[in-house]
C-alpha positions as CSV (number, residue, x, y, z in Angstrom):
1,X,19.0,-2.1,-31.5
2,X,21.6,-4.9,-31.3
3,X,23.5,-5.3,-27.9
4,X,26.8,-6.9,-26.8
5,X,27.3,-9.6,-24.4
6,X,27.3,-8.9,-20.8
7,X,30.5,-8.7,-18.8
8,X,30.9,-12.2,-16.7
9,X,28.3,-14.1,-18.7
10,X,30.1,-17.0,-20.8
11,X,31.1,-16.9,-24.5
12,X,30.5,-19.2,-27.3
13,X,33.0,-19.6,-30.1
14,X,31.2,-22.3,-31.7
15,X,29.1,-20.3,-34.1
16,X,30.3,-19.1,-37.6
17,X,31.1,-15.4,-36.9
18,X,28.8,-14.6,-40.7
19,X,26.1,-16.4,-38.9
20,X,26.2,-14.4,-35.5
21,X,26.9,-11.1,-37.3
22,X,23.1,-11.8,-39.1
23,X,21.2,-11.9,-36.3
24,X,19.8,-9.0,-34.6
25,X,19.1,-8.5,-30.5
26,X,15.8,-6.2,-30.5
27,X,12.7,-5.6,-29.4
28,X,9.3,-8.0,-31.1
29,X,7.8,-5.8,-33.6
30,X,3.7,-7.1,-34.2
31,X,4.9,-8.5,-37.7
32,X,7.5,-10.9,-35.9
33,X,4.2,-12.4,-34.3
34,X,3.5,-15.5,-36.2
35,X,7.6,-15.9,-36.5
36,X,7.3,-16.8,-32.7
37,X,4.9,-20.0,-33.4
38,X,8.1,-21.4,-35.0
39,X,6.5,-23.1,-38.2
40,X,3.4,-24.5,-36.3
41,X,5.2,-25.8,-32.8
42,X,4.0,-23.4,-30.8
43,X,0.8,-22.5,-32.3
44,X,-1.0,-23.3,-29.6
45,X,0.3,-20.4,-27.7
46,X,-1.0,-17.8,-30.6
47,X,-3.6,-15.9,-28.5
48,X,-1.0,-15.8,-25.6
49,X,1.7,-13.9,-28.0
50,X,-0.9,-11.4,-29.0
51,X,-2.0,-10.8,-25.2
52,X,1.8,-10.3,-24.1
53,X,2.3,-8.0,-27.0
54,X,-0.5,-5.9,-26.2
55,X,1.0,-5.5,-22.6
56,X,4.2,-4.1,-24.1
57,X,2.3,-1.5,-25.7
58,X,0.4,-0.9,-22.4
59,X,4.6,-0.6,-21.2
60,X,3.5,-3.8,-18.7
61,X,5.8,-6.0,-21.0
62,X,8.8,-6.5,-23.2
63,X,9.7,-9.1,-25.9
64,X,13.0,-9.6,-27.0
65,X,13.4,-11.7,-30.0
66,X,17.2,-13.0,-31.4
67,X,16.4,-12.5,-35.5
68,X,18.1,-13.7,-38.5
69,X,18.3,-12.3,-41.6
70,X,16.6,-14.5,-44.2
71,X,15.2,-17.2,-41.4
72,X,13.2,-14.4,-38.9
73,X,12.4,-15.3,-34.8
74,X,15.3,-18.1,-33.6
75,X,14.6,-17.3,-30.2
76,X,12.7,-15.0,-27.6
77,X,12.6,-14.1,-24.1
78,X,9.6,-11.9,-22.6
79,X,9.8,-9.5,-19.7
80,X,6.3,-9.2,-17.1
81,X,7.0,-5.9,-15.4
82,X,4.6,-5.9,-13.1
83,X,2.3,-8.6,-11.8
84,X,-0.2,-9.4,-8.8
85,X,2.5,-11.8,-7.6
86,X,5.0,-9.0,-6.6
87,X,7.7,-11.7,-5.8
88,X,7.8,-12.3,-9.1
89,X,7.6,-8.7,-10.7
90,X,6.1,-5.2,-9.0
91,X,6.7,-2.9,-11.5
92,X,9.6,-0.9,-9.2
93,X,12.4,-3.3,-8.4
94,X,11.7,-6.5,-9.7
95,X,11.1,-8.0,-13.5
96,X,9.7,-11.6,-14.4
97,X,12.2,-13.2,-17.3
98,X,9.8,-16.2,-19.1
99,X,9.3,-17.4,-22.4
100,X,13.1,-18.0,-23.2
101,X,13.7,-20.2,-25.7
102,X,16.1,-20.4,-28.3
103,X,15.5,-22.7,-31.9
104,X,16.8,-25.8,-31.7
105,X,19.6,-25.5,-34.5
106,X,20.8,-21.8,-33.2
107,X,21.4,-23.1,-29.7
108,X,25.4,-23.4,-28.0
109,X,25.9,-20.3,-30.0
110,X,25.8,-17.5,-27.5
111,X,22.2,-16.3,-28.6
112,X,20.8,-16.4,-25.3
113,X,23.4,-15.4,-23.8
114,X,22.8,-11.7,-26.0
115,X,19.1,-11.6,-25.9
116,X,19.6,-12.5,-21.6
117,X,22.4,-9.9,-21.5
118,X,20.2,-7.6,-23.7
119,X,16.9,-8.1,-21.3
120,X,19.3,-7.4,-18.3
121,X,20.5,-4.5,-19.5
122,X,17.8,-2.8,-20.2
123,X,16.2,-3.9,-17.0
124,X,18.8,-2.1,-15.0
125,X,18.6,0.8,-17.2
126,X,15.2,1.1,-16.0
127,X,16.2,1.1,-12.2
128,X,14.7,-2.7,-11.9
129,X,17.6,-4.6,-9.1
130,X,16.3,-7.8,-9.4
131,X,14.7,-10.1,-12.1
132,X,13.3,-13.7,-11.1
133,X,12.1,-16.7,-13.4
134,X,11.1,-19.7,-13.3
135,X,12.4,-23.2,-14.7
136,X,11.3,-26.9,-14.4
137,X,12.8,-28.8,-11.9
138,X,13.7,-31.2,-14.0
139,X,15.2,-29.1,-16.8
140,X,19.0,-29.5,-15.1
141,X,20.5,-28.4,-18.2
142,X,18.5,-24.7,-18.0
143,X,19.1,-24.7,-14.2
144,X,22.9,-25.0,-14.9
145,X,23.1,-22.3,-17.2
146,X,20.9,-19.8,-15.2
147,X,23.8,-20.5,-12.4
148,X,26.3,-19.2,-14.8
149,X,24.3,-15.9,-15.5
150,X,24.3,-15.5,-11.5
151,X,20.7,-16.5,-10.6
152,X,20.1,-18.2,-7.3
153,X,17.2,-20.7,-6.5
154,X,15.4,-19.0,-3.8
155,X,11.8,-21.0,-3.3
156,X,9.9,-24.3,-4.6
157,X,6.8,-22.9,-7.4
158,X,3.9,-25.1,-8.0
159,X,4.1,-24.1,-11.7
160,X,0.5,-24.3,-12.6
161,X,-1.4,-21.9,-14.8
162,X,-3.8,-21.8,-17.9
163,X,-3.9,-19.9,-21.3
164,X,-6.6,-20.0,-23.7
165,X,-5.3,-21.8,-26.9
166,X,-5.6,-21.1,-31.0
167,X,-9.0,-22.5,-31.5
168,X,-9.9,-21.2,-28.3
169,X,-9.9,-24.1,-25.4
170,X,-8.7,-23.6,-22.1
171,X,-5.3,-25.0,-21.5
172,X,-3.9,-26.4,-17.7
173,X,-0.2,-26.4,-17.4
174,X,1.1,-27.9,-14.7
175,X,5.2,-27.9,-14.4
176,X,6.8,-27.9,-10.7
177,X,9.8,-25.3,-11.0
178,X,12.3,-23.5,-9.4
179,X,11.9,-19.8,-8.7
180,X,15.6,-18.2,-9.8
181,X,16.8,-14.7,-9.2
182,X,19.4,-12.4,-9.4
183,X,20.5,-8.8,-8.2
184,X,21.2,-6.8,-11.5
185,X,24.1,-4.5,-11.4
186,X,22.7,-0.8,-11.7
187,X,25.8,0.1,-14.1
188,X,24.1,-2.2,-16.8
């Protein structure tokens, strides 16, 4: 299920057009899994993968992956539907966006602009009118590009939590951010 860009998001021309016509917008299917550890980088976060895509099939969750033919998972973005923190996501009227990333080499290409555009689609689709997220305050290049897409920063988040890792230690994260949101527009 491939989807178009968004109207008002911002274009890229930089990318060959037989490059961008290869890569699929959809949803993660459970053998695109290990394509999300991105050749060991983010092995760490293997047990957390399976746990979010467990919730999708529970319909608590969604995980968009960008996929090219002949490479697999460039990039992902993950959708919490619901979540004790309901300024964040209570399963009505608000979505959490988090886990958006985009490889490395595939990035200024318009990619996240498709699988953000894609996520916000079917969001409104679903009668959500907002989605929030979170960045690092010190990610000012992320912050910037949130703006664009029409996302507002709206409180301070301590940004710690834990996950249990691979080999099966607990793992602290702590990364002051930005809460971000934005009103969806219910025409998709």
């Amino acid at each position: 299920m491939e989807h178009e860009p968004q109207q008002g998001y911002p274009s890229s021309d930089t990318a060959p057009d037989s490059l961008l016509q290869r890569v699929t917008i959809r949803h993660l299917r459970e053998e695109d899994l290990p394509g999300l550890e991105w050749d060991g980088e983010f092995i760490h976060f293997r047990r957390l993968y399976r746990e979010i895509y467990e919730s999708t099939r529970r319909g608590n969750a969604i995980m968009w992956v960008a996929f090219l033919d002949g490479v697999g998972v460039i990039g992902q973005l993950f959708v919490q539907l619901n979540s004790a923190r309901h300024e964040l996501a209570n399963g009505e009227s608000r979505a959490y966006i988090y886990g958006f990333r985009i490889r490395q080499n595939y990035r200024r290409m318009g990619l996240g602009t498709r699988i953000m555009a894609a996520a916000e689609r079917e969001l409104a689709q679903r009668g959500f009118k907002w989605v929030t997220l979170n960045v690092s305050r010190e990610n000012e290049e992320a912050i910037r590009l949130y703006r664009r897409y029409g996302y507002r920063i709206v409180a301070r988040e301590a940004g710690r939590w834990s996950y249990i890792d691979h080999l099966g230690k607990r793992r602290e994260v702590h990364e002051p951010s930005w809460r971000m949101e934005k009103k969806l527009d219910p025409s998709g």
